[in-house]
C-alpha positions as CSV (number, residue, x, y, z in Angstrom):
1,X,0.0,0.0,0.0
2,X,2.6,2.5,0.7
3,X,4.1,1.5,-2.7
4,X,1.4,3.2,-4.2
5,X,1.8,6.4,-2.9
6,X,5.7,6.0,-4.0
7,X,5.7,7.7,-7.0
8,X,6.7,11.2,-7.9
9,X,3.2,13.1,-6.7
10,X,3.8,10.8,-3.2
11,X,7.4,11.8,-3.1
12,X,6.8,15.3,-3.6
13,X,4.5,15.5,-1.1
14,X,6.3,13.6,1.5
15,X,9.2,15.9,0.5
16,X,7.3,18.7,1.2
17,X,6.1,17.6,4.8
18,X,9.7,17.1,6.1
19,X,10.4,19.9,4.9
20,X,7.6,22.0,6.4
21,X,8.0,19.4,9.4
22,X,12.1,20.8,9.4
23,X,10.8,24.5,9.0
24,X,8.2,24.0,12.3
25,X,10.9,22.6,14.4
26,X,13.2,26.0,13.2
27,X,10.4,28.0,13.8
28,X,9.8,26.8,17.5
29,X,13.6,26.8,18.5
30,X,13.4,30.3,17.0
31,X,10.4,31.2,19.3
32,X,12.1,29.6,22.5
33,X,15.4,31.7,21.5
34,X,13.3,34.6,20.9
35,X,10.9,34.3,24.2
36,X,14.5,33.8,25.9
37,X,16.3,37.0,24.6
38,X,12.4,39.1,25.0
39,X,12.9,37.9,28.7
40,X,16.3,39.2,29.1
41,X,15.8,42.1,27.5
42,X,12.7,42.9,29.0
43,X,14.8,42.6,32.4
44,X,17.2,44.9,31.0
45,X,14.6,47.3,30.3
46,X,13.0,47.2,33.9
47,X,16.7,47.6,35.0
48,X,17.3,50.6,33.5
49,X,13.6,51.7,34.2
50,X,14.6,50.9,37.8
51,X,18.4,52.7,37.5
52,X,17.0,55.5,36.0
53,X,14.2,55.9,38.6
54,X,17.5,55.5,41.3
55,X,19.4,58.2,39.6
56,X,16.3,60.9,39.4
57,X,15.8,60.1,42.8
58,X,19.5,60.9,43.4
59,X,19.5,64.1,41.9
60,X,16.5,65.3,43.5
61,X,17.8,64.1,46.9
62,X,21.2,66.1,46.0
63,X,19.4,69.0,44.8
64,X,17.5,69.6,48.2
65,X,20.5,68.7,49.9
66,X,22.2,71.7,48.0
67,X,19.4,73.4,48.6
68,X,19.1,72.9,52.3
69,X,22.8,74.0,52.3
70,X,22.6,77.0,50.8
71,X,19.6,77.8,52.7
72,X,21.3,77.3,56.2
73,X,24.8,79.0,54.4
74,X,22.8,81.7,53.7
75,X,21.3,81.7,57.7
76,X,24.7,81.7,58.9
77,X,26.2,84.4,56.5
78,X,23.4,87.1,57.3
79,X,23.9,86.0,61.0
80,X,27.7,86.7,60.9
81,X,26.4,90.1,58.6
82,X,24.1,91.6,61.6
83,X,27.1,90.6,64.2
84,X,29.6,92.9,62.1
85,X,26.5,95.5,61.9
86,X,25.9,95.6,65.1
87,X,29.2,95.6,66.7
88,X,30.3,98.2,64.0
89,X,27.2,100.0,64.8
90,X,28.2,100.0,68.8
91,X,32.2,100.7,68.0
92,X,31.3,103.9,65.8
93,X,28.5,105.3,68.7
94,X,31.0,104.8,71.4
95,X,34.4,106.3,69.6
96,X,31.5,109.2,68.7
97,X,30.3,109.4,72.2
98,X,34.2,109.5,73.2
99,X,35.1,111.9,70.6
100,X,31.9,114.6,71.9
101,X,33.2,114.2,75.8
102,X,36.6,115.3,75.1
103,X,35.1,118.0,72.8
104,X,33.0,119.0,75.6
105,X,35.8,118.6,78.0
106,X,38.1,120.7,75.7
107,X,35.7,123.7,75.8
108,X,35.0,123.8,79.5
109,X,38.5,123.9,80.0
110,X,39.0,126.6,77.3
111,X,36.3,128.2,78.7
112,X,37.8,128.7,82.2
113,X,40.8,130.0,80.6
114,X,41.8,133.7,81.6
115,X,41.7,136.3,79.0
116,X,45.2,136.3,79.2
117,X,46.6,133.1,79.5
118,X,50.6,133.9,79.6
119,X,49.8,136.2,82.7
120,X,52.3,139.3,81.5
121,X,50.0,142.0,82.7
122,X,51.0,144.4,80.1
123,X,48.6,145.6,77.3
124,X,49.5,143.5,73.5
125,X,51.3,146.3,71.2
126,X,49.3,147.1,68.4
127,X,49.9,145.2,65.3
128,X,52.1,142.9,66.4
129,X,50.7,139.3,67.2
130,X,50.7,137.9,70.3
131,X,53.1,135.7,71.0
132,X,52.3,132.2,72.2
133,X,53.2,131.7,75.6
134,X,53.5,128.0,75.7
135,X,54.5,125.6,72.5
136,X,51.0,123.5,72.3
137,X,49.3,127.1,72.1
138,X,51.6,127.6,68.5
139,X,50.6,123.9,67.6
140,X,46.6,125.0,68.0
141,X,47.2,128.2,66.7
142,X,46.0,127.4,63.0
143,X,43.2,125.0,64.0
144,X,39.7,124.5,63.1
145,X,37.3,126.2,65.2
146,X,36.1,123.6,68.4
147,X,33.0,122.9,66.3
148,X,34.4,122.1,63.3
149,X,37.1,119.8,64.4
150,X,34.5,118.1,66.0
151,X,32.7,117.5,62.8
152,X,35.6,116.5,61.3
153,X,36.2,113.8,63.9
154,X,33.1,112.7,64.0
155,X,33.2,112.7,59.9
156,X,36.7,110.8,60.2
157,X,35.6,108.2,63.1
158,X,32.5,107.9,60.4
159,X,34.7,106.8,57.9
160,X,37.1,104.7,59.7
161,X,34.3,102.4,60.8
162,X,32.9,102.5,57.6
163,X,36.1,100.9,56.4
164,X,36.1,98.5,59.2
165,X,32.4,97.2,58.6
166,X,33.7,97.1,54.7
167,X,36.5,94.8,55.5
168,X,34.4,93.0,58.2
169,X,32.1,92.5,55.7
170,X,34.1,91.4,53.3
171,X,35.7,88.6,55.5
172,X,32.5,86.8,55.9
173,X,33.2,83.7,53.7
174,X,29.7,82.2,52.2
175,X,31.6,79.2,51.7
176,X,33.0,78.4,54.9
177,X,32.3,74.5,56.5
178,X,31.1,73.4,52.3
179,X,32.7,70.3,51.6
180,X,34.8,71.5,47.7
């Protein structure tokens, strides 16, 4: 009986189912190689998902670190700021106070001086200037006026801490305790 279906047709056909038979075995080893690299790669995938998902996180967590940092850097700079303010503040009202009690001082006592301070009794010759009896009175002889020394004083103590709260200021380093 087989013998019958022997001849070409037969042959051709049984030909033809090995053949499909050979290309449906390919074909499944090809989807169980294919289902096997779809697996692995869809683990890579979640991976990376997953790692990129870690490294967002990380920068967010870094960026309100820095931010946190900054913020308390900040704190501690305007902190150290009002310090300098305020002790520059007090230094310039005591040196000013200082500077108004010797003025005061220095016009009571000029104030209590006798008309004639060199005590020669006789009248000054016309024309001629006085002479100064003793050498800090030459020294003082060219002066500013008692009031406007004291502006001056005040305007030079002014400046002097105004350069001092400059260079106060200026030490304050915003990136002290930060890690380079």
């Amino acid at each position: 009986m087989i013998l019958r279906f022997l001849n070409l047709q037969g042959l051709a056909g049984l030909a033809a189912t090995a053949l499909f038979a050979i290309l449906l075995i390919a074909a499944k080893i090809d989807v169980r190689h294919w289902r096997k690299q779809s697996g692995q790669f869809e683990q890579l995938y979640h991976g990376e998902q997953a790692a990129f998902a870690r490294t967002v996180a990380g920068y967010r967590a870094a960026a309100d670190a820095a931010r946190a940092a900054d913020r308390a850097a900040a704190d501690r700079v305007a902190a150290e700021q009002r310090h300098v303010n305020e002790r520059t503040a007090h230094d310039y009202e005591a040196r000013l106070a200082a500077a108004r009690d010797r003025a005061r001082g220095v016009q009571h006592a000029s104030g209590a001086a006798p008309a004639d301070p060199c005590g020669r009794g006789g009248a000054p010759v016309p024309g001629l200037s006085i002479a100064p009896c003793r050498p800090h009175e030459a020294a003082s002889e060219n002066r500013l006026p008692p009031a406007d020394a004291l502006l001056a004083t005040e305007q030079a103590i002014q400046l002097d801490e105004l350069i001092n709260w400059v260079r106060a200021q200026g030490s304050v380093d915003p990136n002290a305790g930060r890690k380079p």
